[in-house]
N, C-alpha and C positions, 0 to 999 in steps of 0.2 A: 497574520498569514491566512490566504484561504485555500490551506492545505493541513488536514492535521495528521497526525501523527501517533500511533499505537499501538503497542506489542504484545500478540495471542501467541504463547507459549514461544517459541522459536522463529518467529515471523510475523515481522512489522509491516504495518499496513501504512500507506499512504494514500490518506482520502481528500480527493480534490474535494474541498468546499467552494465555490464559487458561482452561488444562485446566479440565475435559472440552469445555463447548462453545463456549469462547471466548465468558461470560458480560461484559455489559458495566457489569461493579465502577469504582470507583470509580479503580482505576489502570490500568485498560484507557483508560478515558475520557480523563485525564490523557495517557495515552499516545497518541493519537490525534491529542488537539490539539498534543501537542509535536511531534511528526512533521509535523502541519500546519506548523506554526510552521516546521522546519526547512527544509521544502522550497520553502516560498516565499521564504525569505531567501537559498537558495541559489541564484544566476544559472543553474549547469548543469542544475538541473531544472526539466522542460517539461510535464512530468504527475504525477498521483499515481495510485495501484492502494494500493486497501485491499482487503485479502482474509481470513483467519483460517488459525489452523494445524491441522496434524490434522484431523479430522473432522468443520468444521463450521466455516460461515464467521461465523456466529454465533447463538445459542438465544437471545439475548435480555438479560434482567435478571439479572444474577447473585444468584443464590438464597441464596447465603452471607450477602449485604447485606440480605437481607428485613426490615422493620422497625427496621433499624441508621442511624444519623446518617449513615452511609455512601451512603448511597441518595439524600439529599437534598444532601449536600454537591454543589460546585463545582467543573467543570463536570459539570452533569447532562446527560443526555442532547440535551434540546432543545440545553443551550449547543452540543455536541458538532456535531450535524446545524447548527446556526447555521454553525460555522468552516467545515463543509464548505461550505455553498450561497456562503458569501462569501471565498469561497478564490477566486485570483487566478488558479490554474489548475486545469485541468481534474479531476475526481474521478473515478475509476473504482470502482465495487465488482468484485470480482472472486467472484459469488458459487456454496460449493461445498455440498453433503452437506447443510448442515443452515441454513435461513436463517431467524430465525422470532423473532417479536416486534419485542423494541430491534431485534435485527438484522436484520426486513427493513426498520422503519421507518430504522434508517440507512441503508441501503443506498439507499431512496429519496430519501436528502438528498443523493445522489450525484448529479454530472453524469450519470452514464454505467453502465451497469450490464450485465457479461457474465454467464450464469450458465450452469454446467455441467449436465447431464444425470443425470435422477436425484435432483438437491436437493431435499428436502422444504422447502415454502416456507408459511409458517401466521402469522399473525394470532392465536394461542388465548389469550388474555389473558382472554376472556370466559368460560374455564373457572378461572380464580382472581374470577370471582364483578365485574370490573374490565373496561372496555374499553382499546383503545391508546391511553398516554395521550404519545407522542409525534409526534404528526400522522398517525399510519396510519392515522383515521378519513377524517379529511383527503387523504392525498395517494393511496391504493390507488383509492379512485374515479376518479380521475384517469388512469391508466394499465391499467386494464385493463376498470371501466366501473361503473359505479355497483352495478348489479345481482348482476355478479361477483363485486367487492367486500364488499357487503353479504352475501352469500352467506359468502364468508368470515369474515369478524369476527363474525357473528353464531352460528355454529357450530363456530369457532377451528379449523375441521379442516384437515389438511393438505393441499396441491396439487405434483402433481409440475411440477418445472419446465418439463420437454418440453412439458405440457399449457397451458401459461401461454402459452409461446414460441410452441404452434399457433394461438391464440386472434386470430380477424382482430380489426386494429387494436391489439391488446396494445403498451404502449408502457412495458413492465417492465422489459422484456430489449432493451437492443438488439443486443444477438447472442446466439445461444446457440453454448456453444463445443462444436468437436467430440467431448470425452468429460471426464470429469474429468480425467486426467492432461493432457492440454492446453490446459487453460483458465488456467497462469498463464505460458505464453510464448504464446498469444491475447491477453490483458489486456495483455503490454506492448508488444506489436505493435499492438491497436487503441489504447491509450494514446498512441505515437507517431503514431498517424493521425491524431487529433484534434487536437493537441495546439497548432496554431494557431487552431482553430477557435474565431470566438468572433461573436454574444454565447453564455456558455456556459449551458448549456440546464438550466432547473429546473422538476421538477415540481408546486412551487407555480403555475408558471404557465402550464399546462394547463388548458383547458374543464371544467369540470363540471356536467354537465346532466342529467337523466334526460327524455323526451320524453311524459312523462305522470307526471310527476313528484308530484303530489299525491296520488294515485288509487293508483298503486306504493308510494307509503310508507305510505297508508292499510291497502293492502290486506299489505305486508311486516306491517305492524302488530298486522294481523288476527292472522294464522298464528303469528309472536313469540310473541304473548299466549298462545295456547290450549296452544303449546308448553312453556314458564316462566315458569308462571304464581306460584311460589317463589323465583325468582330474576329481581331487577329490572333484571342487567347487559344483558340481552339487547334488550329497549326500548331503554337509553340505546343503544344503541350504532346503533340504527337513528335514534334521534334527532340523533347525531353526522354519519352517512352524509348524513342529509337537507339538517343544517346544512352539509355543502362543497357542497352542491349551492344551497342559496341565499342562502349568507353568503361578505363575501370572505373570500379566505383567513386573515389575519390572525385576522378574528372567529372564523371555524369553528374555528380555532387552540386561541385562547383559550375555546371553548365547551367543545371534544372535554377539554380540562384541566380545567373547573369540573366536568363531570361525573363524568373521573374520579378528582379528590378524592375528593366526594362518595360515589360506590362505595367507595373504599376505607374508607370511614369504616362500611359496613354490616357486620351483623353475617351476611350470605351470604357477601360478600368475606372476612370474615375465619376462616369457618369453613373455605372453599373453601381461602385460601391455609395456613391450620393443615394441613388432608388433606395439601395437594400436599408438601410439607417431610415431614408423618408419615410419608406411604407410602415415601419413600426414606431415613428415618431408621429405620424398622422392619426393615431390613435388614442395620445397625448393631449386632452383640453388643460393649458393651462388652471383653469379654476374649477376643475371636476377631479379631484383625487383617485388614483385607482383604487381606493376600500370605499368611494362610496356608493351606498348599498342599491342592489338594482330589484326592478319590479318582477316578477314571476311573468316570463311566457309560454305557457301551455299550450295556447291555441290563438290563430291569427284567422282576421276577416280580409276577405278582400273586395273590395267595391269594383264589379266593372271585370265581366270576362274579356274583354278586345286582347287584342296581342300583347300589351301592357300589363294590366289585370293577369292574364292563364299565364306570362312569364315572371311575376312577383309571385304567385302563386307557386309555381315549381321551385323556388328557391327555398321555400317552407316545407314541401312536402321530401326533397330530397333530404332535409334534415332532420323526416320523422317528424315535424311539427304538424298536426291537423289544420285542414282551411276548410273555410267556409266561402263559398265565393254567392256575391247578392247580382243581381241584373233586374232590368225591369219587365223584361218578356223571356220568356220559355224558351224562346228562338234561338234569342240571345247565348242565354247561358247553355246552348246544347253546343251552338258552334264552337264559343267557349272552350267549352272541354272537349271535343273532336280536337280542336288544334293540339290541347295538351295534349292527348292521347296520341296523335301523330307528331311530336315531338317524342315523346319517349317509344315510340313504337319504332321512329328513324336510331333511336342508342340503341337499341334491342337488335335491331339488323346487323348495326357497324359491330356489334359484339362490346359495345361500352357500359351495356347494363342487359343486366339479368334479367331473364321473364318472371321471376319471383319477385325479386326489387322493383320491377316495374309494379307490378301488381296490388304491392306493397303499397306503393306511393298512393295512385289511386285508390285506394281502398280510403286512406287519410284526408279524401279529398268532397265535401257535400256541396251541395248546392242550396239558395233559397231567392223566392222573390219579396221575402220581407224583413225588414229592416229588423221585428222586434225578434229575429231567429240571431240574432248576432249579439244579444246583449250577454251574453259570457266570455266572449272573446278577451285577449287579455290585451292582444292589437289589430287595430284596423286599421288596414290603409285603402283609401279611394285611389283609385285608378281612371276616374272618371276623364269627359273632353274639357280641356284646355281653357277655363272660361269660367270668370269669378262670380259669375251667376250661380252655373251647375256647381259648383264647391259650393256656393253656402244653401244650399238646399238640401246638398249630401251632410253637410256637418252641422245644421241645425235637427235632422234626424237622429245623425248618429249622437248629438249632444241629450235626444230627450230619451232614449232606447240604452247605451252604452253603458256599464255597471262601473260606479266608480275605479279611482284606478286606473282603468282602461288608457293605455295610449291610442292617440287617435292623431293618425300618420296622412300625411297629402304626398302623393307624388308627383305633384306639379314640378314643370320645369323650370317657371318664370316666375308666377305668380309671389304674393305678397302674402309668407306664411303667416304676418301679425295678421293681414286683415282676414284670412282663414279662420286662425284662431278667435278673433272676437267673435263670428258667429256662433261663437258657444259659451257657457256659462264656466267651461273647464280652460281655460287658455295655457294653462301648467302643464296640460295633459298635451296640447298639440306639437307634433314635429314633423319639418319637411324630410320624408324619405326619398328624394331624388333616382330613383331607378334609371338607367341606363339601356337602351334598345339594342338587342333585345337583351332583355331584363332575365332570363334563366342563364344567359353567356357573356355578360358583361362583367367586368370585376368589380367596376366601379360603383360605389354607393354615397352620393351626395347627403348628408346631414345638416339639415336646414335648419339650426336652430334660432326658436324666433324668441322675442325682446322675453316672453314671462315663461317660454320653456322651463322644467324644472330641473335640477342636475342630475337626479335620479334619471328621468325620462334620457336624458344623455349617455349617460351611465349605461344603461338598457339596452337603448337600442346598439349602441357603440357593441356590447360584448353580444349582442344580439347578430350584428352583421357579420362576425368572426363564425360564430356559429354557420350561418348559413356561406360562410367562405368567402364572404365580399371583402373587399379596402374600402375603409368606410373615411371619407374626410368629411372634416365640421367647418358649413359653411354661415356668416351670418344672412339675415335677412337685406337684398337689394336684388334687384330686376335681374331675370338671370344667373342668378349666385355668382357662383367662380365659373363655371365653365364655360354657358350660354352668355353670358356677359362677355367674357371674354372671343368668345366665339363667333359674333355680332359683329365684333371688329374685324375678324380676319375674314367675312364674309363680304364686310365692306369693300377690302381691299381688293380683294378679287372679282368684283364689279367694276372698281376702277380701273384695273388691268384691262378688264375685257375691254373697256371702255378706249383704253388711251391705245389698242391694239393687238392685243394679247386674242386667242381663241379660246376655249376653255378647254383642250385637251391641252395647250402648249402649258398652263398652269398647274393643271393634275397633274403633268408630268413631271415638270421641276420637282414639285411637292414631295412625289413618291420618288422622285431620284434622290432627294435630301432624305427620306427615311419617314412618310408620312406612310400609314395605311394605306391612304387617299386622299388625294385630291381635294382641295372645296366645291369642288362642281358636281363628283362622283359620288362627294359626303352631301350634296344638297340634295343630289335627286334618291340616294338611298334614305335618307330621311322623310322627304316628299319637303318638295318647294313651296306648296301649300304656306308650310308651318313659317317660315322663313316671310311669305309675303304676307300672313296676318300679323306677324311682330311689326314688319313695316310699318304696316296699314295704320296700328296704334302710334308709331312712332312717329308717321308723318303729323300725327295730332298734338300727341306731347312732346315733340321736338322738333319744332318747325324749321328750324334752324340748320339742323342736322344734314351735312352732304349726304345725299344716297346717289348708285348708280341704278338708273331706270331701268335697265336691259333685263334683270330677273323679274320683274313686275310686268315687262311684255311676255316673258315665257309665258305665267303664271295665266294670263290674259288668254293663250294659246290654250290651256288647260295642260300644258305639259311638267304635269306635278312629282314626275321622277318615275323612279321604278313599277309603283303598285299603277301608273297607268299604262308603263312599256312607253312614255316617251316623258325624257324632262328636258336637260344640256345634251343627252346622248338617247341614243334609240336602244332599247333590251328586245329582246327576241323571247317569248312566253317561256316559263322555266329558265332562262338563263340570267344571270347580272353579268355579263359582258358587255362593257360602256363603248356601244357604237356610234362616231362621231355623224353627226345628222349636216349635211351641206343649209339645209331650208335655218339651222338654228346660227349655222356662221352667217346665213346672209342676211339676216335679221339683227343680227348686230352690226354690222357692218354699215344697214340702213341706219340704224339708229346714231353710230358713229356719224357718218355724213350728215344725217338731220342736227347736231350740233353743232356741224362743222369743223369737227377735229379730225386735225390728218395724222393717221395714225402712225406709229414712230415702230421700231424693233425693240425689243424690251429682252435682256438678257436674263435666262436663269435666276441667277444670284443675284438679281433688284428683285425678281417672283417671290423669291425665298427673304430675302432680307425684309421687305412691305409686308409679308404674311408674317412673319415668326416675328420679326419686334411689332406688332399690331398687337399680335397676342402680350410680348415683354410691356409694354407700353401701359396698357388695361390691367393687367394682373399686378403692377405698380402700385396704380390706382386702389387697388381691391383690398391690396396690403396698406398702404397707408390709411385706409378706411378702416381697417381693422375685420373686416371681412372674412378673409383668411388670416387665422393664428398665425402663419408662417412661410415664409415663399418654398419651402421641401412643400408644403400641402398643395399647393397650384402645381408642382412640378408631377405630384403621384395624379391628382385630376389629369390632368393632361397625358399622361403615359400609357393610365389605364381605362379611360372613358374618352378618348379624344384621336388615338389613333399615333399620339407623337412618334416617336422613333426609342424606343430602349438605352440604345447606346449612342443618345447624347443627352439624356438624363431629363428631359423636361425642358419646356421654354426659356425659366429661369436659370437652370443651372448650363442652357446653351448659352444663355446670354453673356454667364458669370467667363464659361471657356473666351467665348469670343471677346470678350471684355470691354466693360458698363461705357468706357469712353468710347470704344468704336462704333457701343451699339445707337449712343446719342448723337456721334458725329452722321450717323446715318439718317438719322431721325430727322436732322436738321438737314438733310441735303431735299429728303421727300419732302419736305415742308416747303422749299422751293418749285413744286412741280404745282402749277393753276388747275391742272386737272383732279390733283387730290384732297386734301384736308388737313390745311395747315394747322387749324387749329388741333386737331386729332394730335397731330405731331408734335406740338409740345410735350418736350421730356413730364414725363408725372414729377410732382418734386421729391419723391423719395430719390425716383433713377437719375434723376438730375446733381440730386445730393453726394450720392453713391460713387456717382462716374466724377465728380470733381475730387475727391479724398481717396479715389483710388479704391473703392469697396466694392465687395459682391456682396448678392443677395446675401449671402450664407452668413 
C-alpha cells in the first residue's frame, strides 16, 4: 500500500505515501479506503487526518497510471471521496506544500480541511486539454465562490494558500495552520475539537449561486472563447462551473464526468497529455541513471557577448549563477552588456522584475578579454560565429587555460561536436549546449552529446538545465541534430512550393492556420536567410546530388537577409516585425519559375501542410532509426518547444501517430509522383515504412 496507517491517541492518521507527489494510483486509493475501513471499525478512534508524506499533500492523478486499466480500476477516485463524505466520523485533510487536482478535489470530500502556509493549491487539469473530472467543478464553487473558482479551473494556475485563507467568506480552509512544521500536531488537535460534532458538514451541501448568473457565464464565455479558441477544454469547463450553479449536485455531478469523458476522448486532450509525460520523459538517458553523480557548478563562462553569448548569459544570472563573459575587443563586450542591461531594463518597466533583482543579477555578471581569467569556471560555453575554424581556436585555448573538470559546452547549431571535442586533449569534458534564439526566452535546450562525452557531464548539465528552467533533450552527434536537420527539410519543401506556384505569404498562411508560430518564410527571415544560404552553400558541395529550390539563393543574392536588414520574403518597417508582402519578391519568383519553365498549378492548403509536416515525420524517422533521438516523445518536445509547432497537436510525431502512419505514407507516396519535388526525399524512412505496414505509432 502507499498509504499508511496510524493512531495518536483518538485519531488515526492516513498518510499518503506515494513518491514524488503522493500521486493518487490505484494503491494509494486502495489505501485510503482501508484506512477508512479501519478506523471506523475501531471504537477508540473519534477522528480521521489524512495528510501526504514528504513534500506534498497531494499533485493529483498518478501519471505512472495514464492510459493504464489502472486509472479506471476500483475504487477510483469518486469511490474514494464517496467513503470519505459517508464515513461515520469526522474527516480531516491536513493540507501541505503541494495540493492540486485529485488532491485538492479530495481534500474537498473531506469534513474538514487545515492547510499550511505556502501550499500551492491548483485545479490545472485544463492544461492536459480535460477538466476536474472528480467534482472540483462542482464543489470549488462552493467554497470559495463561483467566480474564484472559475478563475481557477479555467487557467489551472496555481493559488497560494495564505491567499485562499485571506479571501472573505472562503470556506476551504477552516484554519490555516501556523507554519508548515505545525500543521500536523494542529490537525490532531483540531481533529479532537470536532470530533463530537455532528451533523458532520459537507461541501456538497453548500449554496451555489452566482447573483447575475446568466450575464457572468455569458460574459466568462465571451473572454474563454477569444482566449482558446484551439482548445475546447476551457468552455467545458465554464459550462461545468455553470452547471453547480443551476443543477443539483448530484446532476452537476454527473454532467462535470460526461464532459470529462468526452475531453479525453479529443485529439487536444490527447496531445496535451502526450507533451506533459514527453517533457519529463526527455530527461530520461537511457544509460545515464538518475543517482549518477554530477560535477559542481558554481560559476559559468561565456565566450562571445552577440545576442547569443548576453542571452546564455542571462539564463545563468537569473539563476544566481555568476558569469564571466570573454570577447576579443572592449567594443564588443560593452555592446554586450548594454543589450543585457536593456533586456532586463524592458522586465523592470513591464513590472516582471524588480529594480533590486535586476541589480542583483548584474552585479553576478564580469567581464574579461583573456582567456586565462576563466580558468576557474566550472562551465564554459562559446557562443562564438558558426564555423569550425573559429571553434577550434576557441577550444584549443579553452583546452590549455580551463582547470580540470571543467565542462566545456559549444553552442553550435550544426556543427560536428566530436570534431570540437578532439581539438582538445579533454574530449570527456566536451558537450553540445544547443541554445535556442533568443536564448534568455526560449525553453528549448538541445544536448549534444558527442561519441566520448562522459555520463557525469550529462548528468550535469541535464539537472543543470532544470536549474536554469530549460527542457533540455539529448541529442546525438549528425549535422543538425534533431531540429535543424530536421528543419532543412521542411525548408526544402517550401522552396518547392514557391517554386511549383505557391507565394510565400500563401505558405505562412496555411502554416499558421494549422497552428505553427510561423510560417517558414516569416521563420527564415526572423532567423536571417543568411544562415539558411551558407548551409546550402556547403551542401551544394557535400551533396551534389541533393534537389534544392534556387529561389532563396536569389533573395540572399539581393541581400534580403530577413528582419536585421528590414527586407528578406517580406518588407519590416524599423522597430516593427510585421511581415509585409513585397510585389519586387513575388515577381522575382515568378521570373524564376518561367526561367525553368514551369507553369505554375494552384496548390491547396492541406498539400502546404501535409509536404511541410511529414518532411519534418519523414527526417525525424530517420534520426530515430539512427539512434539520434532516444525516442520519438524527444523530437515531439524539440519541435513544441524550440520550433514553433502547435501545442495541441502534440508534436510532428504524435501528429503523425493522430493522423495515422498509413495515411501519412500513402501521402508520401503521392509527393513522390510530382517531377517537381524529391522523390527520393519521399521514400518512407524504414522505420515509418515498418510502423505504417503492422498498423504502429511512434509511441
Amino acid at each position: 500500500m502507499t498509504a499508511e496507517y496510524q493512531v495518536h491517541g483518538d485519531v488515526a492518521v492516513i498518510t499518503l505515501a506515494n513518491p514524488p507527489v503522493n500521486g493518487l494510483g490505484l494503491s494509494t486509493r486502495q489505501g485510503i479506503v482501508d484506512g477508512l475501513d479501519r478506523a471506523q471499525a475501531d471504537a477508540a478512534v473519534a477522528a480521521i487526518v489524512i495528510t501526504g508524506a514528504g513534500k506534498a499533500f497531494s499533485g493529483g492523478a498518478d501519471i505512472k497510471e495514464f492510459g493504464t486499466d489502472k486509472a479506471l480500476q476500483q475504487p477510483n477516485l469518486h469511490a474514494v471521496i464517496a467513503a470519505i463524505e459517508n464515513a461515520t466520523k469526522p474527516v480531516v485533510a491536513a493540507i501541505h506544500s503541494v495540493c492540486m487536482g485529485g488532491g485538492l478535489e479530495l481534500a474537498l470530500g473531506c469534513h474538514y480541511r487545515l492547510a499550511a502556509p505556502g501550499c500551492s493549491v491548483a485545479l490545472p487539469e485544463v492544461k492536459l486539454g480535460i477538466l476536474p473530472g472528480a467534482g472540483g467543478t462542482q464543489r470549488l464553487p462552493r467554497v470559495v465562490g463561483v467566480e474564484a473558482a472559475l478563475n481557477m479551473i479555467v487557467s489551472g494556475e496555481t493559488v497560494k494558500s495564505e491567499l485562499i485563507g485571506s479571501m472573505p467568506g472562503q470556506k476551504l480552509f477552516d484554519k490555516m495552520a501556523a507554519s508548515p512544521e505545525a500543521l500536523a500536531a494542529e490537525a490532531l488537535a483540531f481533529a479532537q475539537s470536532i470530533a463530537a460534532v455532528r451533523p458532520l458538514p459537507l461541501v456538497r451541501n453548500l449554496p451555489c449561486k452566482h447573483p447575475e448568473g446568466d450575464a457572468y457565464f455569458q460574459f466568462a464565455r465571451n473572454m474563454v472563447k477569444g482566449m482558446a479558441k484551439n482548445y475546447p477544454a476551457p468552455l467545458k469547463c465554464v459550462d461545468a462551473v455553470e452547471a453547480a450553479t443551476k443543477r443539483k449536485f448530484a446532476d452537476g455531478l454527473a454532467y462535470e464526468r460526461e464532459l470529462f469523458i468526452n475531453l479525453m476522448w479529443t485529439s487536444e486532450s490527447r496531445a496535451l497529455r502526450h507533451l506533459f509525460l514527453a517533457e519529463r520523459a526527455a530527461s530520461k538517458i537511457p544509460d545515464v541513471p538518475a543517482d549518477t553523480p554530477q560535477r559542481s557548478i558554481q560559476s559559468v563562462a561565456v565566450i562571445g557577448a552577440g545576442t547569443m553569448g548576453g542571452g546564455i548569459a542571462m539564463n545563468f544570472l537569473n539563476a544566481g549563477i555568476p558569469v564571466k563573459m570573454l570577447e576579443m575587443k572592449q567594443e564588443a563586450l560593452d555592446r554586450g552588456i548594454a543589450t543585457i542591461r536593456k533586456n532586463y531594463e524592458a522586465q523592470v518597466k513591464k513590472g516582471k522584475l524588480k529594480q533590486d533583482k535586476y541589480e542583483q543579477r548584474m552585479a553576478l555578471l564580469t567581464t574579461t578579454l583573456d582567456y586565462a581569467d576563466l580558468k576557474d569556471a566550472d562551465l564554459v560555453i562559446e557562443a562564438v560565429f558558426e564555423e569550425l575554424g573559429v571553434k577550434e581556436a576557441v577550444f584549443k585555448q579553452l583546452d590549455a587555460v580551463m582547470k580540470s573538470g571543467a565542462i566545456l559546452a559549444s553552442n553550435t547549431s550544426t556543427l560536428d561536436v566530436d570534431k570540437i571535442a578532439s581539438f582538445t586533449q579533454r574530449t570527456q569534458d566536451v558537450v553540445g549546449l544547443h541554445f535556442f534564439s533568443p536564448a534568455n526566452v526560449m525553453k528549448l535546450l538541445e544536448v549534444v552529446r558527442g561519441e566520448k562525452t562522459a555520463k557525469d557531464v550529462l548528468a550535469t548539465v541535464m539537472a543543470m538545465a532544470k536549474k536554469i528552467k530549460k527542457t533540455a533533450v539529448v541529442s546525438g552527434v549528425c549535422d543538425g541534430f534533431i531540429g535543424n536537420r530536421m528543419i532543412e527539410q521542411y525548408g526544402r519543401q517550401g522552396g518547392f512550393l514557391l517554386d511549383e506556384g505557391c507565394t510565400p505569404e500563401q505558405v505562412d498562411k496555411a502554416m499558421e492556420k494549422f497552428g505553427m508560430a510561423m510560417g517558414p518564410f516569416r521563420m527564415g527571415d526572423l532567423a536571417g536567410n543568411d544562415i539558411g544560404w551558407a548551409i546550402r552553400k556547403r551542401r551544394y558541395q557535400e551533396k551534389p546530388d541533393m534537389k534544392y529550390s534556387k529561389t532563396a539563393d536569389l533573395l540572399c543574392e539581393k541581400g534580403r537577409f530577413g528582419q536585421k536588414t528590414g527586407a528578406g520574403w517580406y518588407d519590416y518597417l524599423p522597430g516593427k516585425r510585421d511581415a509585409i508582402p513585397n510585389a519586387e519578391v513575388v515577381k522575382m519568383i515568378e521570373d524564376h519559375r518561367a526561367a525553368l519553365g514551369i507553369t505554375p498549378r494552384k496548390i491547396s492548403d492541406e498539400e502546404i501542410v501535409q509536404r511541410l509536416v511529414f518532411s519534418l515525420v519523414n527526417e525525424a524517422a530517420h534520426i530515430l532509426e539512427e539512434g539520434i533521438a532516444n525516442k520519438a516523445s524527444d523530437i515531439d518536445v524539440v519541435y513544441i518547444f524550440g520550433y514553433g509547432f502547435p501545442i495541441y497537436r502534440g508534436g510532428p510525431l504524435n501528429y503523425a501517430n493522430e493522423v495515422g502512419l498509413f495515411n501519412v505514407v500513402q501521402a508520401m507516396q503521392r509527393f513522390a509522383q510530382n517531377p517537381l519535388d524529391d522523390a527520393k526525399f519521399w521514400q518512407p524512412a524504414p522505420l515509418l515504412a515498418r510502423l505504417a505496414a503492422e498498423g504502429k505509432t511512434f509511441n
